[in-house]
mmCIF file of the C-alpha atoms, coordinates in Angstrom:
data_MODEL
# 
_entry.id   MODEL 
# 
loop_
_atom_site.group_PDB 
_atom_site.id 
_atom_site.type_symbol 
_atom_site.label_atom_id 
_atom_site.label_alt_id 
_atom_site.label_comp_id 
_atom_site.label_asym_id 
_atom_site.label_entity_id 
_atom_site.label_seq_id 
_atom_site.pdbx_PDB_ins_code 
_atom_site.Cartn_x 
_atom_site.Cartn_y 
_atom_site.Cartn_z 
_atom_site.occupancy 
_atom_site.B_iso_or_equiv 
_atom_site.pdbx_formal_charge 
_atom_site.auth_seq_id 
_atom_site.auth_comp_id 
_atom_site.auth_asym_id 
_atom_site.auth_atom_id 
_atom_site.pdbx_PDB_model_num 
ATOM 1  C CA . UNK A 1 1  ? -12.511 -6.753  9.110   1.00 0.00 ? 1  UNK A CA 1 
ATOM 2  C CA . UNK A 1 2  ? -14.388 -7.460  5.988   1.00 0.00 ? 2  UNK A CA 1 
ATOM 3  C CA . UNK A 1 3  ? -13.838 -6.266  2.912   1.00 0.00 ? 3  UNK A CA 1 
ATOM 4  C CA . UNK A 1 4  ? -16.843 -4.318  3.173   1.00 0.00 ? 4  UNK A CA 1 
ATOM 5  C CA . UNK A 1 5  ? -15.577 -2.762  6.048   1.00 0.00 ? 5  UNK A CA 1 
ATOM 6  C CA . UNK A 1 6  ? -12.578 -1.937  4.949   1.00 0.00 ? 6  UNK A CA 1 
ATOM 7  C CA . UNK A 1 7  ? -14.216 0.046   2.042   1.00 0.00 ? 7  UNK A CA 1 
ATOM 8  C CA . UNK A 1 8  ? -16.483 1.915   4.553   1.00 0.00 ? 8  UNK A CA 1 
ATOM 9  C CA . UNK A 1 9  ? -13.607 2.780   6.435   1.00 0.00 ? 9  UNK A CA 1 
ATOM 10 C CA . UNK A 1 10 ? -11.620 3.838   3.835   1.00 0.00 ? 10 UNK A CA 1 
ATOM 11 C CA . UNK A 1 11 ? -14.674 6.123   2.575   1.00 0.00 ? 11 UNK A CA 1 
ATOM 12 C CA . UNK A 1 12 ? -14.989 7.713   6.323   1.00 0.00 ? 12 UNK A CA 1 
ATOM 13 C CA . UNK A 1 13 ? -11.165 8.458   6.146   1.00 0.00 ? 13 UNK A CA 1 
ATOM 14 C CA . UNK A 1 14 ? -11.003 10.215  3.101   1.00 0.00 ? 14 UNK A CA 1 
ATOM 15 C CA . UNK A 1 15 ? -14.377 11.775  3.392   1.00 0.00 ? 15 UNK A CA 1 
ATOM 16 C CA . UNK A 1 16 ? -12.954 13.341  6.848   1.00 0.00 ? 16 UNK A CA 1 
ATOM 17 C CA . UNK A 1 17 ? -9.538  14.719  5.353   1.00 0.00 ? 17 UNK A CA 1 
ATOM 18 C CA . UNK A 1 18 ? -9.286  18.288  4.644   1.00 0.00 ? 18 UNK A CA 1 
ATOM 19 C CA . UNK A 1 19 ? -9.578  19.284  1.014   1.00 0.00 ? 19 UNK A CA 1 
ATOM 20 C CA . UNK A 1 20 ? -5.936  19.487  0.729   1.00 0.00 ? 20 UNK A CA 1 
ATOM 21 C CA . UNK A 1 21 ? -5.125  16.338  2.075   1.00 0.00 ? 21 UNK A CA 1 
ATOM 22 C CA . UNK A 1 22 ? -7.801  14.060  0.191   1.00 0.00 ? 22 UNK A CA 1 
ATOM 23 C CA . UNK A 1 23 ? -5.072  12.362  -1.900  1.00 0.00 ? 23 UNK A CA 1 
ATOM 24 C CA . UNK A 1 24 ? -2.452  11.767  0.613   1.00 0.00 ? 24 UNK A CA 1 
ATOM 25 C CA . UNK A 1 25 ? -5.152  10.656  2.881   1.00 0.00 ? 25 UNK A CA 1 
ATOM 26 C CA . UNK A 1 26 ? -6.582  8.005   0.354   1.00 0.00 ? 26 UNK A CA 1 
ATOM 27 C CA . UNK A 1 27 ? -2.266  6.651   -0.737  1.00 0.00 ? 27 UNK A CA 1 
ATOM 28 C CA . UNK A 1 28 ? -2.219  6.346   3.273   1.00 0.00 ? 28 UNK A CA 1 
ATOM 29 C CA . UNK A 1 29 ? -4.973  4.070   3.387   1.00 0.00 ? 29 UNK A CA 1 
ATOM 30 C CA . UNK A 1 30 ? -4.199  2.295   0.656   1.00 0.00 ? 30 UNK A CA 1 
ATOM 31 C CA . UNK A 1 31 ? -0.783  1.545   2.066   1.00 0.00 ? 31 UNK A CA 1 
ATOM 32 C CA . UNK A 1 32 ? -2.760  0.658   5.344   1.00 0.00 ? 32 UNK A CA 1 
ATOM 33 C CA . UNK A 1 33 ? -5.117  -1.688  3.914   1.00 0.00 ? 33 UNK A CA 1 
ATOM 34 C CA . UNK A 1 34 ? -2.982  -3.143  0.722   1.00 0.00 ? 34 UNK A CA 1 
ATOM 35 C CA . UNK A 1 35 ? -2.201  -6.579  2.805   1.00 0.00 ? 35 UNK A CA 1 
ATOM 36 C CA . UNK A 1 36 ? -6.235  -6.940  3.025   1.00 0.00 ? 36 UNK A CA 1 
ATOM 37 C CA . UNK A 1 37 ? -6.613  -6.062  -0.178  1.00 0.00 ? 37 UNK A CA 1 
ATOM 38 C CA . UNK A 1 38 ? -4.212  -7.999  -1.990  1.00 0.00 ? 38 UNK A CA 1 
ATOM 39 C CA . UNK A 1 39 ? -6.378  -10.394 -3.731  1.00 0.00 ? 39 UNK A CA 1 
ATOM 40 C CA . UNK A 1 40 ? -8.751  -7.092  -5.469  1.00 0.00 ? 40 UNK A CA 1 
ATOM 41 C CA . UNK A 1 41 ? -8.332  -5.675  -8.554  1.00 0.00 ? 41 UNK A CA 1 
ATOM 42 C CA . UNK A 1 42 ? -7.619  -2.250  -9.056  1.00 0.00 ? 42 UNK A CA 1 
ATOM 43 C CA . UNK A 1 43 ? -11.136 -1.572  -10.545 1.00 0.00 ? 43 UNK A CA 1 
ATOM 44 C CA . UNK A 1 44 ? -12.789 -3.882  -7.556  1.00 0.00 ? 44 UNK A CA 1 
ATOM 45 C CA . UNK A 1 45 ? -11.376 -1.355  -5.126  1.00 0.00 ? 45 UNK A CA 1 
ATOM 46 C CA . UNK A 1 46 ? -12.435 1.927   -7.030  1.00 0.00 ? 46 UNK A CA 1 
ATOM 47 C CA . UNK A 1 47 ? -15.826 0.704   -6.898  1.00 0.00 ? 47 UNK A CA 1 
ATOM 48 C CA . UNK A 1 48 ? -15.885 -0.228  -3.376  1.00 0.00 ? 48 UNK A CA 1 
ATOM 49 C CA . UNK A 1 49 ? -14.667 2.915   -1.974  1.00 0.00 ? 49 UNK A CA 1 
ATOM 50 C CA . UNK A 1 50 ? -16.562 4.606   -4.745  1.00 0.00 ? 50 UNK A CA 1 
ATOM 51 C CA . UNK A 1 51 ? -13.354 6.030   -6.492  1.00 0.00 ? 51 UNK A CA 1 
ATOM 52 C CA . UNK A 1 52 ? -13.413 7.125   -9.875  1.00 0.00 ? 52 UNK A CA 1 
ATOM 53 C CA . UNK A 1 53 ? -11.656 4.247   -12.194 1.00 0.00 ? 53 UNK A CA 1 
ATOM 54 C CA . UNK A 1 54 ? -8.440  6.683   -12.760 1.00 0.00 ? 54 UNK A CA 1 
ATOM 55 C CA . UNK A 1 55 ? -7.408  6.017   -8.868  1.00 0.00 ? 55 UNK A CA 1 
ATOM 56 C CA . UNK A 1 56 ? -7.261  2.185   -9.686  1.00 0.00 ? 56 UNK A CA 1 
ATOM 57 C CA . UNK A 1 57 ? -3.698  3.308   -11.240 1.00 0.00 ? 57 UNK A CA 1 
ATOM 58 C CA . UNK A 1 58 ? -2.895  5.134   -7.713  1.00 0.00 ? 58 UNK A CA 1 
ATOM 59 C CA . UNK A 1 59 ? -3.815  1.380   -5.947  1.00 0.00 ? 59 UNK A CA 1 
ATOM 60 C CA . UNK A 1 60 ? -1.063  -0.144  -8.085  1.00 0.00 ? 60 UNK A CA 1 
ATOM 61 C CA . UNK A 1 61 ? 1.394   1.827   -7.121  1.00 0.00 ? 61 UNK A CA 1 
ATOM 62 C CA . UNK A 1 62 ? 0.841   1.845   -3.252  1.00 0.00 ? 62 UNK A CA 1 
ATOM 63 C CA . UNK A 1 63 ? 0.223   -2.111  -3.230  1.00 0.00 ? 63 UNK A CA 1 
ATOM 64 C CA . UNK A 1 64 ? 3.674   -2.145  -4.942  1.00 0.00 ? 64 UNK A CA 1 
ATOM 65 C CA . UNK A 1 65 ? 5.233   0.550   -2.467  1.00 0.00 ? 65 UNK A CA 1 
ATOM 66 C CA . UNK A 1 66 ? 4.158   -1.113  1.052   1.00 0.00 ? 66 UNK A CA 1 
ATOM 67 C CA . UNK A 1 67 ? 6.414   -4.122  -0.169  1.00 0.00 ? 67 UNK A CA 1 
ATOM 68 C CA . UNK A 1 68 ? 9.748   -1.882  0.008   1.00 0.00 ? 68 UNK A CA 1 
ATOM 69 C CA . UNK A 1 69 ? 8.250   -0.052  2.959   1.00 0.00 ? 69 UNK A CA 1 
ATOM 70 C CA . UNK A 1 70 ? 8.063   -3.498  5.058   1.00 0.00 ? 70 UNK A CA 1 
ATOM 71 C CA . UNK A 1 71 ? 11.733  -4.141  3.572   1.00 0.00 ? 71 UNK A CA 1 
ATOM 72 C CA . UNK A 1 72 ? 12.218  -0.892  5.158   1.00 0.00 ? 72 UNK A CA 1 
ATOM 73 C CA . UNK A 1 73 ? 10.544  -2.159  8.504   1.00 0.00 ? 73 UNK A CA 1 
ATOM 74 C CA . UNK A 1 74 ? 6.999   -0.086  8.165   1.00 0.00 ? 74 UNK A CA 1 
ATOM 75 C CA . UNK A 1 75 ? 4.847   -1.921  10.486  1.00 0.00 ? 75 UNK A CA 1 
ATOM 76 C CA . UNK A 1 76 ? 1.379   -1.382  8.374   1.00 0.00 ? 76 UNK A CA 1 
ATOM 77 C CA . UNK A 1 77 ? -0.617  -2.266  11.825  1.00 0.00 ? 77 UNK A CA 1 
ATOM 78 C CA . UNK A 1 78 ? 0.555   1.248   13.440  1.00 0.00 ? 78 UNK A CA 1 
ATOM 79 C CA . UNK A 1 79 ? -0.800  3.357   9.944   1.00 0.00 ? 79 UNK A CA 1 
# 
């Protein structure tokens, strides 16, 4: 997938998640998507998906998260 696509998808994802879930739906796909996205800023990804800046801090946290969840055995590619 491109980068590109990746964004797109992201957007559909989100887009699709009931109101209530819009946040947990976007630190999912974050966590699915953070090996991709490794070499993006936090700003290059808010503008991307088309994320206010503030979520760039939310990016951070869930690039830093998936690499204890693989320590934990998370397989990303089943997300």
């Amino acid at each position: 997938m491109t980068e590109q696509e990746i964004f797109d998808s992201i957007r559909r994802s989100i887009d699709s998640a009931p109101r209530n879930q819009y946040t947990v739906e976007l630190h999912l796909q974050m966590i699915k998507y953070a090996d991709d996205l490794q070499h993006i800023t936090a700003k290059e990804f808010c503008e991307g998906v088309g994320l206010r800046q503030s979520f760039g801090a939310e990016f951070s946290k869930m690039r830093n998260l998936v690499t204890r969840l693989k320590k934990a055995s998370l397989d990303t590619s089943l997300i």
